[in-house]
C-alpha positions as CSV (number, residue, x, y, z in Angstrom):
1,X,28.2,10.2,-15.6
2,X,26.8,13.7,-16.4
3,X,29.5,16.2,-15.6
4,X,27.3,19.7,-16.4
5,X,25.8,22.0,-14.5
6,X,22.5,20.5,-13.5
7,X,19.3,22.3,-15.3
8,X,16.3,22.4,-13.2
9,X,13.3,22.2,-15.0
10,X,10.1,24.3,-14.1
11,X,7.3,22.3,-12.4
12,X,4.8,23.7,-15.3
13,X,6.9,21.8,-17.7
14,X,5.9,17.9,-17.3
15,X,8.3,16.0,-18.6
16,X,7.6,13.9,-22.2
17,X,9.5,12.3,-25.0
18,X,9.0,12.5,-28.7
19,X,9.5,8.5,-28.2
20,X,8.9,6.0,-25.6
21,X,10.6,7.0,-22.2
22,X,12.5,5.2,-20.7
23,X,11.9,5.5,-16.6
24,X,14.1,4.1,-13.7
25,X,12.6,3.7,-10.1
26,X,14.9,2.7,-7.4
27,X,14.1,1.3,-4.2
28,X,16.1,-0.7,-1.5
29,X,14.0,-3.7,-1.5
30,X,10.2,-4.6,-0.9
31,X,9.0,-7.3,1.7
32,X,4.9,-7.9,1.1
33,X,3.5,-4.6,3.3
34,X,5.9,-2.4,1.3
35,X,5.3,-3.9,-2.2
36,X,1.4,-3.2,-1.4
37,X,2.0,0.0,0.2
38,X,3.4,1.1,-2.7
39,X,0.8,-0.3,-5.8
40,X,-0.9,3.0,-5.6
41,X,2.3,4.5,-6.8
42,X,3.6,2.1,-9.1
43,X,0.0,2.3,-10.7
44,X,-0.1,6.1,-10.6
45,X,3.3,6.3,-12.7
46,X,2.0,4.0,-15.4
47,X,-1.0,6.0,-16.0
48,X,1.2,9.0,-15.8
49,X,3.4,7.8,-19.0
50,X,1.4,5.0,-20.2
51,X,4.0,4.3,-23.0
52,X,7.4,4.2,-21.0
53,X,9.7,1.4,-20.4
54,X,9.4,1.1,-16.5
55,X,12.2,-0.6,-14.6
56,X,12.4,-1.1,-11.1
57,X,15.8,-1.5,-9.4
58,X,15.3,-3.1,-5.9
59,X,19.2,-2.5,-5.1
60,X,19.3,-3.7,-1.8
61,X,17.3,-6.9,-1.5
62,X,14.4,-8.8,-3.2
63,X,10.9,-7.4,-4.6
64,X,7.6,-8.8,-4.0
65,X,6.9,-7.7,-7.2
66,X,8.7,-10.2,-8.8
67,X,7.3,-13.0,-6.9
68,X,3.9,-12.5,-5.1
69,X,2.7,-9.2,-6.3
70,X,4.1,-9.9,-10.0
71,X,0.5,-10.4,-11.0
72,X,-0.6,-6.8,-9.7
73,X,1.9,-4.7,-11.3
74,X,2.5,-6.9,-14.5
75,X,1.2,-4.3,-17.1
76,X,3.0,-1.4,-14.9
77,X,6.7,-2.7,-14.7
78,X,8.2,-3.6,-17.9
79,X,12.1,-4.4,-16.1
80,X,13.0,-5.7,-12.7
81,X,16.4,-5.8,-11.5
82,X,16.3,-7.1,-7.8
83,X,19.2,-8.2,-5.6
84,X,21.5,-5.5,-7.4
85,X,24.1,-4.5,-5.0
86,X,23.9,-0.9,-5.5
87,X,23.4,1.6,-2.6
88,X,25.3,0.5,0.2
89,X,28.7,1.0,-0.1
90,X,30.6,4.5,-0.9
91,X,33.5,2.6,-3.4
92,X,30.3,2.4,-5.3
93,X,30.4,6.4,-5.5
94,X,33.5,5.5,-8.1
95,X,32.1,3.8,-10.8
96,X,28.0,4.2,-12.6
97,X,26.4,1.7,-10.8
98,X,24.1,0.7,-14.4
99,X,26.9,1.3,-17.0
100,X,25.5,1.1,-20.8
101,X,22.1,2.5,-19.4
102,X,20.9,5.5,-19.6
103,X,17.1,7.0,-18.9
104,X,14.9,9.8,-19.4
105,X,14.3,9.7,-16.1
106,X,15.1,8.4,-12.1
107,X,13.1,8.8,-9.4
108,X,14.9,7.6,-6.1
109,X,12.6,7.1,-3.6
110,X,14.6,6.5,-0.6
111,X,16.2,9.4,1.4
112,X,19.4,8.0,2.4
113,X,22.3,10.8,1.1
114,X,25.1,8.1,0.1
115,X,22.6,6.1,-2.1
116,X,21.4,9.0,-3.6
117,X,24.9,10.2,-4.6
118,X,25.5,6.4,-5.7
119,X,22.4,6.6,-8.2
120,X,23.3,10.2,-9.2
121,X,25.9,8.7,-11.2
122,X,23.7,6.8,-13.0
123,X,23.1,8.5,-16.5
124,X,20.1,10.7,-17.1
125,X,18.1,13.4,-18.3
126,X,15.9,14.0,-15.2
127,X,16.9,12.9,-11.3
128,X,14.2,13.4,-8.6
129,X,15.0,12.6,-5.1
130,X,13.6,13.9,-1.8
131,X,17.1,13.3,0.0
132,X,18.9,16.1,1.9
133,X,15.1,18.1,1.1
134,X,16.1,17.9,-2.5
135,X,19.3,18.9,-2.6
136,X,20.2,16.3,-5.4
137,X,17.0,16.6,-7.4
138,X,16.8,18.2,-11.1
139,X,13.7,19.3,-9.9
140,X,13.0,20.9,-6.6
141,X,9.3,22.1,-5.1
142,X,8.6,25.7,-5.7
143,X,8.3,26.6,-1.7
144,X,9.3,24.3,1.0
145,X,7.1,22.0,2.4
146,X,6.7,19.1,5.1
147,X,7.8,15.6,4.1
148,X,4.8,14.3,3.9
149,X,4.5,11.9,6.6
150,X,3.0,8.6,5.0
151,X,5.1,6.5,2.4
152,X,2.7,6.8,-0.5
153,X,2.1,10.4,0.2
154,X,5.9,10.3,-0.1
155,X,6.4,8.8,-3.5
156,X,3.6,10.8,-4.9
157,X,4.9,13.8,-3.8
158,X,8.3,12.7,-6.2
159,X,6.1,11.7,-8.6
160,X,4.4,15.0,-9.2
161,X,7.1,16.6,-9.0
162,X,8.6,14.9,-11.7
163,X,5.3,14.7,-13.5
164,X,5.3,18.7,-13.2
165,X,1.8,18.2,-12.4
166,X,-1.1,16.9,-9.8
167,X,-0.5,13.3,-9.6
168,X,-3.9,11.0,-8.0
169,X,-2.9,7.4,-6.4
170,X,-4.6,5.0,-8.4
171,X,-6.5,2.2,-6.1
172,X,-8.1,0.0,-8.8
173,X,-5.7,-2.8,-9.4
174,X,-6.6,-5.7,-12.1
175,X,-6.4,-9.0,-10.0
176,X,-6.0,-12.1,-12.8
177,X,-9.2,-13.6,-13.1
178,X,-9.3,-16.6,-11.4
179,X,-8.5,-14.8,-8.0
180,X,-11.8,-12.5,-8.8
181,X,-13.8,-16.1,-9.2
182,X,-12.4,-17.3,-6.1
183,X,-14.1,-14.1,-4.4
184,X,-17.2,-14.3,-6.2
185,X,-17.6,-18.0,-5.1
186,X,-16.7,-16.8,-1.1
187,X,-18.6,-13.4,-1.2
188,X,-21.9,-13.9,-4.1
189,X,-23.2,-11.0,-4.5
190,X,-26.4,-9.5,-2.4
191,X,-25.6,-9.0,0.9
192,X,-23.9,-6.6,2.8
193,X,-20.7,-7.5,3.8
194,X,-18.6,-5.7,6.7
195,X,-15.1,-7.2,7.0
196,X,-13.6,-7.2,10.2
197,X,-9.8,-8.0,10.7
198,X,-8.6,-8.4,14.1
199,X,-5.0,-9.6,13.5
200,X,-1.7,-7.2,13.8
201,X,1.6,-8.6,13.9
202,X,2.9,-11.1,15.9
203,X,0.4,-12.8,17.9
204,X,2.7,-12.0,20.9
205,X,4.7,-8.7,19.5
206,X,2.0,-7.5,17.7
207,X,-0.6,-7.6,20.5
208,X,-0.5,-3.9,21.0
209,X,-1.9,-3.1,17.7
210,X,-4.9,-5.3,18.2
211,X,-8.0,-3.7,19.4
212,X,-9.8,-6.2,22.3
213,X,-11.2,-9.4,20.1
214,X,-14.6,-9.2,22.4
215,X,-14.9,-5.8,21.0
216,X,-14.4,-7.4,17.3
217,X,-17.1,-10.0,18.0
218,X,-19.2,-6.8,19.9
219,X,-18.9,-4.7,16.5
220,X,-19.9,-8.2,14.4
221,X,-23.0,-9.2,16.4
222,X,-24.2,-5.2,16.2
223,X,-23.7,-5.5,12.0
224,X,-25.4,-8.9,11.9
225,X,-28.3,-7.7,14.4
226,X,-28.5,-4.6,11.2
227,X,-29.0,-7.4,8.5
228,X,-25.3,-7.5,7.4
229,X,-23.1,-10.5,6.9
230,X,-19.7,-9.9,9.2
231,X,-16.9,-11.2,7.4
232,X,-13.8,-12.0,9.5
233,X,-10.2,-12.4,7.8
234,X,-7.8,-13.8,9.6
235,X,-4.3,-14.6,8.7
236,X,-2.2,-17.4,9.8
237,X,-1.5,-16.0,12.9
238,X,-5.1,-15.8,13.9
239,X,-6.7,-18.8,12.6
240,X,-6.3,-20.1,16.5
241,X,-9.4,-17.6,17.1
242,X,-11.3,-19.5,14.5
243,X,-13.5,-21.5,17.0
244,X,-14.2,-18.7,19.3
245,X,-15.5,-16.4,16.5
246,X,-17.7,-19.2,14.9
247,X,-19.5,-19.7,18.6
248,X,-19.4,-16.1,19.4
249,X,-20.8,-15.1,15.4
250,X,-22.8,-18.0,13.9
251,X,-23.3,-15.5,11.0
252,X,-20.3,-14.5,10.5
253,X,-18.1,-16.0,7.3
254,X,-14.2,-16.8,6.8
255,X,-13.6,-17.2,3.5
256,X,-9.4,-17.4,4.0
257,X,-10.3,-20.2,5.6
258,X,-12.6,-21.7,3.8
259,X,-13.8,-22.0,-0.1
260,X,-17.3,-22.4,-1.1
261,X,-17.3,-26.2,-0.7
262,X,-16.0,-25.7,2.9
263,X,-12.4,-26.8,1.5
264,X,-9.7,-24.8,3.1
265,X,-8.7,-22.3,1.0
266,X,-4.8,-21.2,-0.2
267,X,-4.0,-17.7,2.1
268,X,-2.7,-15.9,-0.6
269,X,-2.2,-11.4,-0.6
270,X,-4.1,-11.9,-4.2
271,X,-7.3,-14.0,-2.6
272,X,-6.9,-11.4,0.2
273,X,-7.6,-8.8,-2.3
274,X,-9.4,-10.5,-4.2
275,X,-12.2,-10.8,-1.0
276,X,-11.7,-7.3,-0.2
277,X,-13.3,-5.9,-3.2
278,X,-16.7,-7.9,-2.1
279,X,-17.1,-5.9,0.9
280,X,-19.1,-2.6,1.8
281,X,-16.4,-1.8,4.2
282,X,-13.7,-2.9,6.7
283,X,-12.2,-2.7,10.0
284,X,-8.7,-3.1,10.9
285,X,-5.7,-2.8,13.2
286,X,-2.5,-1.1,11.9
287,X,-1.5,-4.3,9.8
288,X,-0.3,-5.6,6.6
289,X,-4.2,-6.8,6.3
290,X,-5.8,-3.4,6.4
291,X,-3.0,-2.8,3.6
292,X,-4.3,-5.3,1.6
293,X,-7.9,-4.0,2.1
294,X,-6.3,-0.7,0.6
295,X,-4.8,-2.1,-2.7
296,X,-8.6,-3.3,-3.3
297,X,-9.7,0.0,-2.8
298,X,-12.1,-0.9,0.2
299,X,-13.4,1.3,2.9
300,X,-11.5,1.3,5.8
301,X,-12.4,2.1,9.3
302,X,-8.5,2.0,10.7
303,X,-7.8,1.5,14.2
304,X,-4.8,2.9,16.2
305,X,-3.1,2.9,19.5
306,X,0.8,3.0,19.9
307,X,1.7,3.7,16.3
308,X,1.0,6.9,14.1
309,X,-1.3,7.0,12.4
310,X,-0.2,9.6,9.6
311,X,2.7,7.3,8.9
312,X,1.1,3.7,8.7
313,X,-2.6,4.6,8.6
314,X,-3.6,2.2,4.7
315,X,-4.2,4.2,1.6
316,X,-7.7,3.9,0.0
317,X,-10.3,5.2,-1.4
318,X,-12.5,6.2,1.4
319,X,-10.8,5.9,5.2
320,X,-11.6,6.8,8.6
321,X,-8.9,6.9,11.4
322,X,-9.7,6.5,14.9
323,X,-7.5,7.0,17.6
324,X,-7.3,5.6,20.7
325,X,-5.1,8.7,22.0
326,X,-8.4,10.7,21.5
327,X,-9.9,8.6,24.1
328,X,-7.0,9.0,27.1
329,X,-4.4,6.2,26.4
330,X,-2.4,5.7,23.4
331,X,-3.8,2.3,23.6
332,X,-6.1,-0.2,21.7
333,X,-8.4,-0.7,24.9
334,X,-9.4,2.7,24.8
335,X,-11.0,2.5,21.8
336,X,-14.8,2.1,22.8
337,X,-17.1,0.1,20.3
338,X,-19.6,2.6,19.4
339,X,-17.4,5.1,17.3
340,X,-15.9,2.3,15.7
341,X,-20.0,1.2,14.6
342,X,-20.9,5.0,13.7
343,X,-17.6,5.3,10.8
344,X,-19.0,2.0,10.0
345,X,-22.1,3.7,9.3
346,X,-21.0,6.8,8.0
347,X,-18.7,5.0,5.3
348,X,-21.6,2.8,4.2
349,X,-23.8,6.2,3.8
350,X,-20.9,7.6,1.5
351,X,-20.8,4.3,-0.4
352,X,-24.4,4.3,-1.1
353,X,-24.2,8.4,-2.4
354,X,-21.9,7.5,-4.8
C-alpha cells in the first residue's frame, strides 16, 4: 500500500507511460443495461490509451462483459476479474485487496466511501474516484462542479479527469460479422426505416414507462402513410402484442421475431444492435431497448414519464427527450402523438445534413 503523501497531478498533465500502462477499472458488477450503458465509456478509455493493458474488476458480482457483451468490448478489455469479493466488507480495509499488482492507474467508478478506501489500498501511481466529491482522488477537478447526473456522463467525467483532457464517448462499436449479416438480411438496404419500441420493463411493473401502444401503432401508420417502413422491436415480454401490431400495421416489420425466411429468430442484445444500426431513427420508452439503440449509435426519440430523464435518458449520437411532465402529468399518457412525429422528423432532417 502507498504510505506517502498523495501528489496531485495538474489536469494539463494527461497521464502516459514510456511503456504500455497498465490500467485498472473497478466496478461492483454489470447486469445487461449497465454493461451497455457503459460501452461508450469502456470504448472511450481504449481510444484514450490505445496500448494499455485494461482490466476490469467487477468486485461485487458478475460482468456482462464476460458473457453476452464479450464480443463488444473484446479489443477494449485485455483482463477481467469478476465475482472478486472486494468492496463490501471493512476487514477488507486490512489487507491490499490485489496483492502482487500494481498499476499505472485506477479509476473507481462507484461512489461508495468504504469501497473506495478498500481499493485505495490497492497499489498505484494514479487513483481517480468521484467518492466523498473526490476526497480520495490523486486528481481532483479544478472548481467544483455537479455530479453529473447520468452514469456515462459520470464515468466520463473520471475519465477526463484522469485523461487530464476532453474525453468524447465513443458510440461506434464493432459487432462480429455475422450479427451485421443477420441485419443486413432483416433490414436490406433502401428504405427508410423508423424503429419503434414499445416495451419497458415488466409487462405488469414496467407499465408506467410504456407510452399508450395505440399511440405506437398511431406514430407507425403516420411513418408508413410518409413512405417509411416502421420497424417494431419487441422483446420477450412483448412478443404477446405481435398479432395486434401485424393487423393494426400490415407494413410494419419484426425482425426479432423473425429472419429473412420467416424463421424465428435468436433475441440476442448483439442482433438487437445489430438491427439498430439499419434504422434512420427510433422511438423508445425508458428501457434497456432504447439502450441498446444507443450502443448502435441510432437516433433516439426517448420517451418519459415517472422516471428522470437526465439520469436514464440512453446515450447516442443524436437524441431528443420528450417529457410527459411538459405536458401536465408526469405520465406516459400525456405524451400526445404529434411531438413525438415532429423529433421524428427533425432527427431525420439532421441525419440527412450530415
Amino acid at each position: 500500500m502507498h504510505t506517502g503523501p498523495v501528489l496531485r497531478r495538474a489536469l494539463d498533465q494527461p497521464i502516459s507511460c514510456p511503456h504500455v500502462m497498465d490500467i485498472l477499472v473497478y466496478s461492483g458488477l454489470e447486469l445487461l443495461g449497465d454493461g451497455v450503458m457503459k460501452l461508450p465509456f469502456v470504448h472511450a478509455l481504449r481510444r484514450a490509451w490505445p496500448e494499455a493493458h485494461v482490466t476490469w474488476l467487477a468486485g461485487k458480482g458478475k460482468t456482462v462483459y464476460s458473457s453476452v457483451l464479450a464480443p463488444l468490448v473484446g479489443d477494449c478489455l485485455d483482463e477481467i476479474i469478476e465475482d472478486a469479493g472486494i468492496g463490501s466488507a471493512a476487514s477488507e480495509l486490512l489487507r491490499n485487496p490485489l496483492p502482487g499488482r500494481r498499476f499505472d492507474l485506477v479509476i473507481d467508478t462507484q461512489r461508495r466511501v468504504l469501497t473506495t478506501l478498500i481499493l485505495r489500498r490497492i497499489r498505484t501511481r494514479c487513483f481517480i474516484s468521484g467518492a466523498a466529491r473526490y476526497l480520495f482522488s490523486t486528481r481532483r477537478p479544478r472548481t467544483r462542479r455537479a455530479k453529473p447526473p447520468s452514469v456515462l456522463g459520470q464515468l466520463m467525467a473520471l475519465l477526463e479527469l484522469a485523461r487530464g483532457e476532453r474525453v468524447e464517448p465513443v458510440f461506434d462499436v464493432t459487432l462480429p460479422p455475422e450479427w451485421v449479416d443477420r441485419a443486413a438480411l432483416l433490414l436490406p438496404p433502401g428504405p427508410c426505416y423508423v424503429g419503434l419500441a414499445p416495451g419497458a420493463g415488466h409487462p405488469i411493473g414496467g407499465a408506467t414507462k410504456r407510452w399508450p401502444l395505440e399511440r405506437f401503432i398511431a406514430l407507425a401508420r403516420a411513418q408508413a402513410a410518409a413512405g417509411r417502413r416502421p420497424v417494431f422491436l419487441l422483446g420477450p415480454a412483448e412478443v404477446e402484442w405481435l398479432g395486434e401490431l401485424r393487423a393494426a400495421v400490415p407494413q410494419a416489420l419484426f425482425p426479432l421475431q423473425e429472419d429473412a425466411n420467416g424463421n424465428g429468430a435468436e433475441l440476442s442484445p448483439l442482433l438487437t444492435i445489430a438491427v439498430a444500426r439499419n434504422l434512420s431513427v427510433a422511438v423508445a420508452n425508458d428501457s434497456g431497448t432504447a439502450h441498446l439503440l444507443g450502443a448502435a449509435g441510432c437516433p433516439i426519440v426517448s420517451l418519459f414519464g415517472p422516471t428522470r430523464a437526465e439520469k436514464s435518458a440512453p446515450a447516442t449520437r443524436r437524441l431528443e427527450v420528450i417529457d410527459a411532465k411538459s405536458f401536465g402529468e408526469p405520465v406516459m399518457a400525456s405524451i400526445p402523438v404529434q411531438p413525438v412525429a415532429d423529433a421524428v422528423e427533425r432527427l431525420l432532417r439532421a441525419e440527412r445534413g450530415r
